[in-house]
N, C-alpha and C positions, 0 to 999 in steps of 0.2 A: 364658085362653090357657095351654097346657100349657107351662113353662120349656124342660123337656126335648125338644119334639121340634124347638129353636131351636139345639141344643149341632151345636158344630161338630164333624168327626171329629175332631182331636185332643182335642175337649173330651172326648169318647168313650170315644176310649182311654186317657186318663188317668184314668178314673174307672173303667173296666175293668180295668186294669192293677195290678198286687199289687207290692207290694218294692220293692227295691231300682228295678226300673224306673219306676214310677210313681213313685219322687223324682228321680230322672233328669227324666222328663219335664217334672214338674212346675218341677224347676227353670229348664227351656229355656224353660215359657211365663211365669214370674213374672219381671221384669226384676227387681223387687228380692230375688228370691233371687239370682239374676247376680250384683248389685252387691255383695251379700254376701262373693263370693269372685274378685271384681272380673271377671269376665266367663264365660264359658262353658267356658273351660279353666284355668278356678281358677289354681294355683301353675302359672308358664310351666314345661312340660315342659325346656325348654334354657335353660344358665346366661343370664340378663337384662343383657344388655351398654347398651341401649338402655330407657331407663321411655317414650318420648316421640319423636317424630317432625316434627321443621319442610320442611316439603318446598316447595321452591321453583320454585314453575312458571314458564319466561319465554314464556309463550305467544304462539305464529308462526312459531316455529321457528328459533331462532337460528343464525345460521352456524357453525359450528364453522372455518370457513377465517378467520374476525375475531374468534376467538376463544382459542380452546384450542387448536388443530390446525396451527402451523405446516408451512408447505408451500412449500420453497425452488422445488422444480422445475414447477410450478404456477408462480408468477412467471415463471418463465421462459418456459415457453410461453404466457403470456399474450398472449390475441392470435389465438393457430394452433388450427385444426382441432382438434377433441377427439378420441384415438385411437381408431375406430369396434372394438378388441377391449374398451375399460373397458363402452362404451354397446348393443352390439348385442343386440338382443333382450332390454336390460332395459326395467323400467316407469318412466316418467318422468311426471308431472304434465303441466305446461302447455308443455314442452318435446318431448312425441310427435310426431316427425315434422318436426322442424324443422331447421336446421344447427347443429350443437353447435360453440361455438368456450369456448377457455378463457380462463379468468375471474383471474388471478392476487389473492392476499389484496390486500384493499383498504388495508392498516393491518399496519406492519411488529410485528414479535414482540421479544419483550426475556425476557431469563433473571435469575428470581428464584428466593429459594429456596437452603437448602444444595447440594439438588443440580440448581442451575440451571436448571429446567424450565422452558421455554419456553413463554410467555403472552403474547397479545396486549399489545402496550405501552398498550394503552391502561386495560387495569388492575391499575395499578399496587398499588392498596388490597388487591386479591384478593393479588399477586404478595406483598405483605407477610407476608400469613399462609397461602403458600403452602405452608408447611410442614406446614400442618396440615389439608390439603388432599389426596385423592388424586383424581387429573385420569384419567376413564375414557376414552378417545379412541375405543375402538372399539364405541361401544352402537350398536344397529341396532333399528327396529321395523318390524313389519308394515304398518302406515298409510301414505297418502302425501298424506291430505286433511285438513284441519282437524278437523273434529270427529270421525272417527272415528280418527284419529291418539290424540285428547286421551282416548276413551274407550277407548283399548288402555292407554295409559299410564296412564290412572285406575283402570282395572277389569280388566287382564287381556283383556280382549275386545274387537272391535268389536260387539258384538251390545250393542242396547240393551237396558238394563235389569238390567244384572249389578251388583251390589254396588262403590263404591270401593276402594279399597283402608284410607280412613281408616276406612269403614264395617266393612270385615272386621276391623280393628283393635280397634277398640271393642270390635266382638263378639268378639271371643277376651278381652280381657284387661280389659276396662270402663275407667275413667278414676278418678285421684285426686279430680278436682275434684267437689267437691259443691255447686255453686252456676253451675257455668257445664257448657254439653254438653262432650263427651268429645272431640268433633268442629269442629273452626272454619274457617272459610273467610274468608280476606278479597280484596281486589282493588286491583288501583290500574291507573289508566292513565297511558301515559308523554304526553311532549309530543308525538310524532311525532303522535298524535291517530286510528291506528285502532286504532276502538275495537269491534274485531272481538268477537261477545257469547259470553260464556261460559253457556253453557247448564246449569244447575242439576243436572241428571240427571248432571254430571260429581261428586257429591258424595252422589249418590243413596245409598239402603242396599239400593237393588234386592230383590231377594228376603229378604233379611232382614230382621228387624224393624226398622220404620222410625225406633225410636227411635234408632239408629246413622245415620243420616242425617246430615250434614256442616249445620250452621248458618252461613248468613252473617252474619258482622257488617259493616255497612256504615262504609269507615272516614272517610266525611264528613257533616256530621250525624250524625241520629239514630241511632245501630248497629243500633237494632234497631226496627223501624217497632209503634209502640201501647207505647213501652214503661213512658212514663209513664202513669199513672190520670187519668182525666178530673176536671173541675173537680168537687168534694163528695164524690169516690170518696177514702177513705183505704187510708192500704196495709192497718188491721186489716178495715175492713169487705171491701176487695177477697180477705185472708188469708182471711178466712169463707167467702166465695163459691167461692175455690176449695176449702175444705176439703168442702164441701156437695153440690157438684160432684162430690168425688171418693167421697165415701161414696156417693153414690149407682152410681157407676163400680164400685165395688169389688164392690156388693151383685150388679152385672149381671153381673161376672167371677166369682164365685163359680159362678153359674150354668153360663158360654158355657166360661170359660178360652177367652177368645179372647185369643192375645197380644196385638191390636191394641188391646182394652179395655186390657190393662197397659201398652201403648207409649202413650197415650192421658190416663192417669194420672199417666204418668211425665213428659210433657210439660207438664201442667196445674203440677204442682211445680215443674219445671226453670223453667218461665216465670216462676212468683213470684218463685223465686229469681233470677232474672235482672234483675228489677225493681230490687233493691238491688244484686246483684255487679258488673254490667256498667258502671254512670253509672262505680265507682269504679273498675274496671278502663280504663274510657278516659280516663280524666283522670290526664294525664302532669305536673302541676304537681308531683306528687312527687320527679318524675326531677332530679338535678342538673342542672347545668349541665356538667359534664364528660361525662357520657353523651348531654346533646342533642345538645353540639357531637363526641359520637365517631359517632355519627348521620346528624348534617346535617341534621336536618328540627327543622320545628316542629311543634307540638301540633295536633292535628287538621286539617293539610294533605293529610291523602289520597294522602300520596304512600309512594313503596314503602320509602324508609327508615324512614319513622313505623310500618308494617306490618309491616317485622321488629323493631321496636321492641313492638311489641303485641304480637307471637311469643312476645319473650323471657318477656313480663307474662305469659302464656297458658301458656308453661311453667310457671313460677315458682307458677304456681296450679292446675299438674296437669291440665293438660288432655294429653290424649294423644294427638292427630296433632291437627297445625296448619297449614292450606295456604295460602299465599300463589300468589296469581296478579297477575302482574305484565303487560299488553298490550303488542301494537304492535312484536313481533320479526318482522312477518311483510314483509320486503324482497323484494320479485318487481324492483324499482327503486329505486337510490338507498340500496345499502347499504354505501357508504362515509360518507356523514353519519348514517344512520339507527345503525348501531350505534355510533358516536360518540356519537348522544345518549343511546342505551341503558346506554352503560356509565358516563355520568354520572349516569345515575339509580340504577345497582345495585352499582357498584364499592363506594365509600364501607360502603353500606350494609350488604353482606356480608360485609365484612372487621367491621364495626363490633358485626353480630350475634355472629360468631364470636368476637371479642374479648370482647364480653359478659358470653355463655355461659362462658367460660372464667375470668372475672374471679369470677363468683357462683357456681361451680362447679359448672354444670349443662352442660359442655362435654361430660364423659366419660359420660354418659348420654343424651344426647340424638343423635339420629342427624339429621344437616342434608341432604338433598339438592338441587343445583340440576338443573334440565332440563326441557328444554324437549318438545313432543312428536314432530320430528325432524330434520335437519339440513336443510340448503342444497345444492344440485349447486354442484363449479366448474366447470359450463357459466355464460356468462353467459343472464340473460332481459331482454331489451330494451334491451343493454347497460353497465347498472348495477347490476343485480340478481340475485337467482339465485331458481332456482325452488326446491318443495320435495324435499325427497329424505330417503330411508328406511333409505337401505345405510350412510351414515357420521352418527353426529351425538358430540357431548362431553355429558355429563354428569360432576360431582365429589359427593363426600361428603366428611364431615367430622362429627368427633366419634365416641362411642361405640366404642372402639375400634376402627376405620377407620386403617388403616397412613396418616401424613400425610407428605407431600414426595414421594410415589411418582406415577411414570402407568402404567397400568392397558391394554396393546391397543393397535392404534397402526393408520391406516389406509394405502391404498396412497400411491403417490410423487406422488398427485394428490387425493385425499384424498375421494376416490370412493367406495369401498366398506373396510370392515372387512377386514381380511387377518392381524392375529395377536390371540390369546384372543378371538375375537368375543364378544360378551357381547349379552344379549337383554334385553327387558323383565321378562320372566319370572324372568330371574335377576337382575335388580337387586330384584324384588320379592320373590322368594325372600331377598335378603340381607339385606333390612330385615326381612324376618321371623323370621330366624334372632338379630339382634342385638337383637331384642324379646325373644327368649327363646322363638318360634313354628317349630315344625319344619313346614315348609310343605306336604312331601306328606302329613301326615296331619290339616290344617288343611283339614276341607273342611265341604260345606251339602248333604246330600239338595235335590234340584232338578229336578225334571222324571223321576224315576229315577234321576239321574245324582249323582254327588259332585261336586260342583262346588266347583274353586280358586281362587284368585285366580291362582294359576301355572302354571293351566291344567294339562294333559296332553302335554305336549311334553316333557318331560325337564328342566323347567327347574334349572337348579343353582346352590348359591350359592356367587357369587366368594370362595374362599378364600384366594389370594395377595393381595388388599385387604385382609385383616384381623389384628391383630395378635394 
C-alpha cells in the first residue's frame, strides 16, 4: 500500500508548502512544537496579568435575588401582580403564559466590605474578602434552558460542538504543567441532591485539537478510572509499552501529519505521567491543619471545599484553566432553604480559596471567576421558587488584576432585567482573555470558512472599568 495516497490535505500541503509557511504549518500540526513555545500564539501578544484561570460554575442557576442583587422594592411588592410593562412580550421558561406575581428576596442582605457592598447575609465568608472581589450585577446571556445556557457560557455558542473556552486557552497559550493536562474539570454535588448531569461536550475541544480537551478528575475515589497498572504490570514495563506504542505512532505521523496521530501521542505520555503526578496530587495529608480547617473539608470527601482545595494544588502545579462545577442551584421550589444550603457548602470555601491564593502568592496571577449559567425571575414558580431567567444574573471575579471592593452594572428596581453597563458573556470572555495576555478579536480557528471566536461576532468588549 502506497503511504502517500493515505496523507490527509493538510498533510499535503505541508509537504507542498516552502518557508517560512510550511514551519508555520508544521508547527500548528506538531503539538510538541506548540509546547515548545507554550501554545500556538507563542509570547501572549498583551501584557500577562493572569498565567491561569479557576472558574467556578454553580450550576442551575443561581438566584442572584439570594445572593448578590439586593432588591429593597421587590420585598415590597411581594405578593402583588408583576408589572405587565418589566414581562410583556418577553421569553420566559416555564412561567409563559402563566400569572406572574412577585416573589420578594427570600434572605435579608448585609453590608460588607470598605465600601459596604451589599451581600446576601448569608455569606458572610465571601463578605470577608469582599474586598477583593468585584460583584458584576448586570451579566445577561442568551440561554434560557439548562444545557444550552451551560454551553453558551462554556463555548461562546449554543451550537454544539464548539470548543470551551478552557480548550481555546490551552490552545493559545499551552500549560506549565508537565505531568498533568493543561485542562481539569472536577465536580461535586451539594446535599439538596439534584443531581442534574453535566454533560462532557461542556469541556469539549470541539474543533480543535482534542488534545485541549478539558480532563476530569473524579474527586471521590479513583480520580482517574485504570490509573493504577494491573497486578505483574510494573510502571518500567508499562513505560516500554507506551514508549513502543509511540515510536510506532511517530513513524505513522511522519507519514499522515495527521494532528490527531500527535494529539494521540501526546495523550499516550500525559497518561504515563499521570500514573505517578495525580496519586500525589490528591493526597492532601501534606496540607496543615490550618489550611484544612481555613477549608472546612476533609481529604477526599467530595465535596466542593475539598475541590477548590485541589484548585489551588492544580495551580500551584501549572495547570492553566481549572473548572470546578458545583450541582443543585437549580430552585423552580423551595429556594429559601435550598440556597441556605448552597451557601453552606460554598461560602467558607470561597473566601478560603481566595485567602489561599493569596497567602502562596498565586492571587495576583490567577483569574477566579464564579457564575453560574443564568439568573432566576422575581416572579414566583409554584410559590417558593423561581424559574429560569436570562435578562439579570451576578457573577464576581477576583485576582489578577480585577479592581476588588467595586460592583460592576446593576439591574432594575425589581431586579428583572440589566439596565446600566450590561455586560454579555462574550465580554466577560473577552476579559479573561485579555488578562491572559489574548487579544480576543484576533484569537480565532479557520472553521467551516469561517474565523471562528470564542466571542463570537457580536461586538463583544472587554470590561475595562473592572480592571485596575
Amino acid at each position: 500500500m502506497d503511504p502517500l495516497r493515505h496523507l490527509s490535505r493538510r498533510a499535503f500541503l505541508g509537504k507542498t508548502s516552502q518557508g517560512l509557511g510550511s514551519l508555520a504549518l508544521a508547527s500548528f500540526l506538531d503539538p510538541r512544537l506548540q509546547a515548545a513555545t507554550g501554545g500556538v500564539l507563542g509570547t501572549p501578544p498583551l501584557p500577562q496579568r493572569a498565567k491561569r484561570v479557576i472558574w467556578l460554575t454553580m450550576a442551575g442557576g443561581p438566584s442572584h435575588l439570594e445572593t448578590f442583587d439586593p432588591k429593597p422594592k421587590l420585598a415590597e411588592m411581594d405578593g402583588q401582580p408583576m408589572p405587565e410593562s418589566f414581562t410583556k412580550g418577553q421569553q420566559l421558561a416555564q412561567l409563559q403564559g402563566q400569572k406572574l406575581m412577585c416573589f420578594g428576596p427570600q434572605h435579608p442582605f448585609a453590608k460588607y466590605g470598605k465600601n459596604q457592598t451589599e451581600i446576601c447575609s448569608l455569606f458572610p465568608q465571601i463578605g470577608s474578602v469582599i474586598d477583593d472581589i468585584c460583584l458584576i450585577r448586570s451579566m445577561t446571556t442568551d440561554a434560557i434552558n439548562h444545557d444550552p445556557a451551560h454551553m453558551f457560557m462554556n463555548t461562546g455558542s449554543q451550537i454544539a460542538g464548539r470548543p470551551s473556552m478552557g480548550a481555546w486557552v490551552t490552545y493559545g497559550l499551552g500549560t506549565e504543567a508537565e505531568d498533568l493536562p493543561g485542562f481539569v474539570v472536577l465536580t461535586s454535588l451539594g446535599k439538596g441532591g439534584q443531581n442534574q448531569p453535566i454533560a462532557a461536550r461542556q469541556w469539549s475541544s470541539g474543533f480543535l485539537p482534542t488534545r485541549h480537551q478539558g480532563v476530569q478528575l473524579r474527586s471521590k475515589g479513583d480520580p482517574v478510572l485504570y490509573l493504577t497498572n494491573p497486578p505483574g504490570v510494573t510502571r518500567d514495563r508499562q513505560g516500554a509499552d507506551v514508549a513502543a506504542i509511540n515510536t510506532l505512532n511517530r513513524r505513522h505521523e511522519s507519514l499522515v501529519e495527521d494532528p490527531e496521530v500527535a494529539t494521540r501521542i501526546a495523550q499516550y505520555e500525559m497518561a504515563f505521567a499521570m500514573q505517578a503526578s495525580v496519586p500525589g496530587l490528591m493526597d492532601l495529608s501534606g496540607e496543615n491543619a490550618q489550611t484544612m480547617e481555613l477549608y472546612g473539608c476533609q481529604p477526599g470527601d467530595g465535596s466542593f471545599a475539598s475541590n477548590c482545595l485541589l484548585a489551588r494544588r492544580l495551580a500551584e502545579r501549572g495547570v492553566r484553566f481549572i473548572q470546578l462545577y458545583h450541582k443543585d442551584w437549580d430552585h423552580h421550589g423551595g429556594v429559601k432553604d435550598g440556597i441556605a444550603l448552597k451557601a453552606q457548602e460554598i461560602d467558607r470555601a470561597c473566601m478560603a480559596l481566595i485567602t489561599d491564593l493569596k497567602q502562596r502568592g498565586l492571587f495576583d496571577d490567577t483569574l477566579v471567576v464564579w457564575a453560574g449559567e443564568f439568573g432566576r425571575t422575581p416572579m414566583s414558580q409554584g410559590g417558593s421558587g423561581r424559574d429560569h431567567h436570562n435578562k439579570a444574573m451576578s457573577v464576581w471575579l477576583a485576582g489578577a488584576g480585577v479592581k476588588g471592593g467595586i460592583v460592576h452594572g446593576q439591574t432594575d428596581e425589581l431586579g428583572y432585567a440589566a439596565v446600566d453597563q450590561v455586560t454579555t458573556v462574550h465580554d466577560l470572555h473577552a476579559t479573561m482573555l485579555e488578562r491572559l495576555g489574548i487579544q480576543h478579536e484576533a484569537f480565532s480557528f479557520k472553521f467551516q470558512g469561517l474565523d471562528a471566536r470564542l466571542t463570537g461576532v457580536e461586538g463583544a468588549k472587554v470590561i475595562r472599568e473592572i480592571l485596575a
